[in-house]
C-alpha distance (Angstrom), angle and dihedral (degrees) to the residues before:
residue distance angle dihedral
X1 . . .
X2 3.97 . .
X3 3.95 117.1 .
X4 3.92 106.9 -77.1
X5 3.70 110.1 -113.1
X6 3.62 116.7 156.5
X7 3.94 114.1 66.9
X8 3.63 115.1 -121.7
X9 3.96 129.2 -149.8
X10 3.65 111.5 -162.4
X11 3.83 104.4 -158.2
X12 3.76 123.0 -168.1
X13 3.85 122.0 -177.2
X14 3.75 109.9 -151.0
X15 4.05 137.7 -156.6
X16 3.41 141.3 162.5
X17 4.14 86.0 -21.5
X18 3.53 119.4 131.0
X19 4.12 123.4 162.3
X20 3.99 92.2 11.0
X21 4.30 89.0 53.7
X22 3.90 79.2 51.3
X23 3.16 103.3 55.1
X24 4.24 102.7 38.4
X25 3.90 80.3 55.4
X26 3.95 94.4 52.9
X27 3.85 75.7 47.3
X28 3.36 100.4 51.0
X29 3.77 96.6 38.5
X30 4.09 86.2 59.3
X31 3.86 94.6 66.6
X32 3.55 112.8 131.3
X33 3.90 91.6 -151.4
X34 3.79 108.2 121.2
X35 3.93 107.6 -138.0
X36 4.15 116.6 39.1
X37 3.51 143.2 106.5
X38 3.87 131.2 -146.4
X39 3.97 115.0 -132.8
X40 3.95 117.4 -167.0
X41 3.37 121.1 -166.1
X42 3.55 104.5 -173.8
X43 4.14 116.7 -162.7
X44 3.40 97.6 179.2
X45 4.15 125.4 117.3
X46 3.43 99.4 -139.0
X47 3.88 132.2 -16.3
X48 4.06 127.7 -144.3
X49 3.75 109.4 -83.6
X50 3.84 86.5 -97.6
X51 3.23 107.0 62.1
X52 3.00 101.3 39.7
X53 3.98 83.4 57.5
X54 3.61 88.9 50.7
X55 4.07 90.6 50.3
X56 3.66 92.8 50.2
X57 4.01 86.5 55.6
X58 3.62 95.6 63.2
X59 3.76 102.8 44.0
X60 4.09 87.4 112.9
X61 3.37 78.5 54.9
X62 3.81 118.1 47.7
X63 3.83 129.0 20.8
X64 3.54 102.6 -111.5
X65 4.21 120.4 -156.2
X66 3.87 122.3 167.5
X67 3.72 127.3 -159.2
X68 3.15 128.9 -160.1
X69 3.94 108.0 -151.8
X70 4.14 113.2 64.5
X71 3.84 111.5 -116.0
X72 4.20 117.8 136.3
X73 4.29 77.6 -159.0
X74 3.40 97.8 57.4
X75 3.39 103.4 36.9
X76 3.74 89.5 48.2
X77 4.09 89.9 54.4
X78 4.11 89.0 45.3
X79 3.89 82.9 62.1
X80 3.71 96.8 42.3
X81 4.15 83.5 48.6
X82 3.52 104.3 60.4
X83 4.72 90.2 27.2
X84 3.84 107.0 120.8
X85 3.68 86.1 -169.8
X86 3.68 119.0 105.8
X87 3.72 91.5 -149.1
X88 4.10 117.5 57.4
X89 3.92 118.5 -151.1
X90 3.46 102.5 -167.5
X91 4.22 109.6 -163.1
X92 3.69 132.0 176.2
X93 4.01 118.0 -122.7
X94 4.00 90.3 -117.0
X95 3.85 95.8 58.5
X96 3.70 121.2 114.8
X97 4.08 114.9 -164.5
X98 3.91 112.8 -166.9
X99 4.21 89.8 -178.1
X100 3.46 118.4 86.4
X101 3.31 97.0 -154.2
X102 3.60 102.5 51.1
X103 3.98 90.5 124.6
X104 3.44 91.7 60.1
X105 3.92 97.1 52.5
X106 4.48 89.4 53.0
X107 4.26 79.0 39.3
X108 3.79 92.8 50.6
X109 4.28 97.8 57.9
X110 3.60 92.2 59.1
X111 3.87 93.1 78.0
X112 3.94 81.6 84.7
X113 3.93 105.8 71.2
X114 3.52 88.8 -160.6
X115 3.81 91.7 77.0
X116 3.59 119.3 82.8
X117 3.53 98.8 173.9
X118 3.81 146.3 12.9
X119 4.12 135.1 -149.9
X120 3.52 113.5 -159.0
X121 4.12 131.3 -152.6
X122 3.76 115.4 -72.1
X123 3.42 110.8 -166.4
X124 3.98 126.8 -159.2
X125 3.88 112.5 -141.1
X126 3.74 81.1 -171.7
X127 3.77 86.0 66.8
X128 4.15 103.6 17.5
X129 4.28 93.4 178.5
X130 4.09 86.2 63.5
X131 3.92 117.2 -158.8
X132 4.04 129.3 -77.9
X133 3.67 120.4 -92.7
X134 4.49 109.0 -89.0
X135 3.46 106.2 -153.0
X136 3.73 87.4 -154.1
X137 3.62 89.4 77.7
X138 3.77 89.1 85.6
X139 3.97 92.0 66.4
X140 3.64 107.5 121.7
X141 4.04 91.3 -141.4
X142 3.94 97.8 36.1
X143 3.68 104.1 12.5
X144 4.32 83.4 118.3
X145 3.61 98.3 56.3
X146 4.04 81.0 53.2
X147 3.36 99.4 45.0
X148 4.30 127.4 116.2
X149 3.63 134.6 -179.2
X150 3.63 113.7 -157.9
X151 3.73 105.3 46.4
X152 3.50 116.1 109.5
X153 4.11 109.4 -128.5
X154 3.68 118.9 113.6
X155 3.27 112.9 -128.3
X156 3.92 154.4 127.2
X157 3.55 124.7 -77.5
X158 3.66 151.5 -164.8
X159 4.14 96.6 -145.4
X160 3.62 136.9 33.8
X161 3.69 125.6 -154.5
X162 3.58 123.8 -111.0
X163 4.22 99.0 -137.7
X164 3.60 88.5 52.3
X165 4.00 128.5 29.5
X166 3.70 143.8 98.7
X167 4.08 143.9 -172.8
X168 3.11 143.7 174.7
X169 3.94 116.5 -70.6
X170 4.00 103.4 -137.0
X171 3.93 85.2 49.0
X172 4.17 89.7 46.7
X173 4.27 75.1 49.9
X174 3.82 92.8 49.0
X175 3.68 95.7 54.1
X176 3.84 102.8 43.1
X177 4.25 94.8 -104.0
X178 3.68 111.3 -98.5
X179 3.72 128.9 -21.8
X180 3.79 108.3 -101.3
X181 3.65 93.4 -168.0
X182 3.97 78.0 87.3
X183 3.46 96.3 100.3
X184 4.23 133.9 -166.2
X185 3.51 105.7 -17.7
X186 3.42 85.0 22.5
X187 4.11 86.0 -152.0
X188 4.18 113.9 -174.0
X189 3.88 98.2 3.0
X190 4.17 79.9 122.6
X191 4.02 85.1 52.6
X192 4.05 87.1 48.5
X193 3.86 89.2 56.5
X194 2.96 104.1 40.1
X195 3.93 88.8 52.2
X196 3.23 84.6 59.2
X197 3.06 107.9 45.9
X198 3.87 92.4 60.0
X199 3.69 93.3 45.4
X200 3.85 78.4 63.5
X201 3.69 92.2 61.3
X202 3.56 98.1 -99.0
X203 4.03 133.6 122.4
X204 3.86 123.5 -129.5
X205 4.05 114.9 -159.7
X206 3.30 137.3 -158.1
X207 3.72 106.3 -133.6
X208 4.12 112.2 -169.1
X209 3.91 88.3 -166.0
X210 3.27 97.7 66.2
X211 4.13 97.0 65.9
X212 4.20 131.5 158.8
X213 3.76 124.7 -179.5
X214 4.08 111.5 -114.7
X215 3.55 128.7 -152.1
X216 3.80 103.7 -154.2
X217 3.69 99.3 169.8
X218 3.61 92.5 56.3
X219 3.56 120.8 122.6
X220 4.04 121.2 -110.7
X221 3.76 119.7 37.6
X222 3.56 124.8 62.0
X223 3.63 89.3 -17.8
X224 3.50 90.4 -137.5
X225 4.16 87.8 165.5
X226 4.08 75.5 87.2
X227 4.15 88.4 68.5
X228 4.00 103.3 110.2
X229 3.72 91.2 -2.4
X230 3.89 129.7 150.2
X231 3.74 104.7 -149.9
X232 3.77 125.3 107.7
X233 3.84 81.0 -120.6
X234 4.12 90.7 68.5
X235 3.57 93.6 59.0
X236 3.62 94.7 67.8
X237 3.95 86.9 46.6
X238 3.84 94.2 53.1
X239 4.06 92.4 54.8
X240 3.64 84.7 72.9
X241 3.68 93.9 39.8
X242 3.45 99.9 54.5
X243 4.11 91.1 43.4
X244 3.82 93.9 44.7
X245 4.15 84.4 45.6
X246 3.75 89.9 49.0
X247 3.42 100.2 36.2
X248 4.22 95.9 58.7
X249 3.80 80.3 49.8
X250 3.23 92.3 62.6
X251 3.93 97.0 44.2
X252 3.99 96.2 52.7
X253 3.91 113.5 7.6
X254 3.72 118.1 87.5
X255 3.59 116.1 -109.9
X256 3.79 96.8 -114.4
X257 3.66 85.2 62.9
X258 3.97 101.0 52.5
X259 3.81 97.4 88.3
X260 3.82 96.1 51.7
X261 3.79 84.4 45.9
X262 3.58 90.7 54.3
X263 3.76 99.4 47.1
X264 3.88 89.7 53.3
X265 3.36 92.0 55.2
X266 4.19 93.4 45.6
X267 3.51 88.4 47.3
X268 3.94 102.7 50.9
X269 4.37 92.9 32.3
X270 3.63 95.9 35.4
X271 4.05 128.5 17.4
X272 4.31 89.9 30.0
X273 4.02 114.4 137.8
X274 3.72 88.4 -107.3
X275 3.61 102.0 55.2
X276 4.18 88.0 42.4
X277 3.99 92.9 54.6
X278 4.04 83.7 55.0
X279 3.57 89.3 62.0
X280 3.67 145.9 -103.9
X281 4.03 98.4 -75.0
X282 3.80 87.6 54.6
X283 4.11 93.8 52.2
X284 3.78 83.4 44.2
X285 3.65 100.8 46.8
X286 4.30 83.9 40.5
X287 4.17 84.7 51.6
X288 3.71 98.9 52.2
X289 3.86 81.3 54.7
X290 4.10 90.4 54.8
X291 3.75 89.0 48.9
X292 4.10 95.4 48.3
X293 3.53 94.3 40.2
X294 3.92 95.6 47.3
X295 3.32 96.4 49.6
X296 3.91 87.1 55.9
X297 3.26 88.3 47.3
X298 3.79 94.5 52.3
X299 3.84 92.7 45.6
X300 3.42 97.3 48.3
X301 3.79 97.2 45.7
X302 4.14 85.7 48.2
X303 3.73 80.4 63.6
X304 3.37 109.8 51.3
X305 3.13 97.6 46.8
X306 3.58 107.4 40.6
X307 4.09 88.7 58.3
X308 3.87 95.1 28.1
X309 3.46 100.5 -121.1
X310 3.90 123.3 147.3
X311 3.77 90.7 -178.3
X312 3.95 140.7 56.2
């Protein structure tokens, strides 16, 4: 590998994550890249006696910071606050990386200074043969909808994934971090970034090289083991959804486009085959959701961009 020269700062937001945290920092902390620090900032109220053994092991080894109110955003900006790297790996506490040199392959595409930021391969042991590359994931309106993780075609994108991405820190600085109106689940605040970040003139790639292993079912976190689910549980996880869904909408989609938008979303989240063989009280119960977490989404979205603000 080429001489290390950029400083990297690997940050990992943390909650409710015990053995998986553990492990993705032994992961982390076995990077053969020469110049890079690991930044935890740890959400959680109280871990199992063991990890929080295990944490206390590696404080000469990772800056440690704890917060006490849950927010992926905010702890992610926290991280990017006190980084003295000029490159940010951004990595989500159920991650496992089995290359050694992953640090080098996010290092190694900032040679080209037209990239501001990179997304890295996610893949799904769930589903270990991934899913081809869809060209329509570079649509500016629907590239999301389009987009995969763990194909392996380089190419620009529209999105970046949470568990796996990185940019340059005095660009993250230019554009105010990430939006921490994105609230719970926190769902597309990578897609509002990296929005951004292109409508600042900058490209975002999707790097295949650069790979981790993601848990998504996992428990803690986003929770996102709530997306399509048919507990009384997920319909406190899709108020947040729906907002955080409407709400980008809002931010970057023309106007004409916001009720197609919307009925995508009703139709896949709320009047889908599954959720109608449940019964009627669950599609109601699931639409009274949709209507509460629209209107948040609408409100909030008025807001931001009526005074231009991409922060609280």
């Amino acid at each position: 590998m080429a001489k290390d020269v950029a400083r990297i700062s690997v940050i990992i937001p943390t909650f409710m994550r015990e053995e998986l945290l553990c492990q993705c920092l032994m992961d982390v902390l076995q990077q053969t890249y020469a110049q890079f620090e690991t930044i935890v900032v740890d959400q959680t109220a109280q871990h199992k006696p063991e990890t929080e053994v295990f944490l206390r092991s590696l404080l000469d080894r990772i800056r440690y910071i704890r917060l006490d109110r849950p927010s992926v955003t905010a702890a992610c900006n926290e991280g990017a606050r006190v980084a003295s790297g000029s490159i940010l790996v951004f990595l989500d506490d159920d991650v496992r990386i089995s290359d050694r040199e992953f640090l080098h392959k996010h290092a190694a595409c900032y040679g080209d200074l037209s990239v501001g930021a990179v997304a890295g391969r996610v893949q799904d042991p769930r589903h270990p043969g991934g899913v081809p590359y869809d060209p329509r994931s570079l649509d500016p309106v629907w590239g999301w909808s389009y987009t995969g993780w763990d194909h392996h075609t380089h190419a620009d994108v529209v999105t970046i994934p949470g568990a796996n991405m990185s940019c340059r820190k005095n660009l993250f600085i230019q554009l105010g971090g990430f939006d921490e109106c994105f609230t719970g689940n926190a769902v597309r605040f990578e897609n509002d970034f990296c929005l951004r970040m292109r409508t600042a003139g900058f490209r975002v790639i999707f790097d295949p090289a650069a790979e981790v292993v993601h848990h998504y079912d996992s428990e803690g976190g986003h929770n996102n083991r709530h997306l399509y689910g048919t507990s009384e549980e997920s319909h406190a996880w899709y108020v947040s959804y729906f907002r955080n869904m409407v709400y980008v909408t809002v931010k970057h989609i023309p106007m004409r486009v916001w009720p197609l938008a919307c009925w995508n979303l009703w139709r896949q989240h709320v009047f889908n085959r599954p959720f109608l063989q449940i019964g009627l009280p669950f599609v109601f119960a699931r639409q009274c959701v949709f209507v509460r977490g629209v209107w948040q989404g609408l409100l909030a979205g008025r807001r931001a961009t009526g005074h231009g603000a991409h922060n609280k």
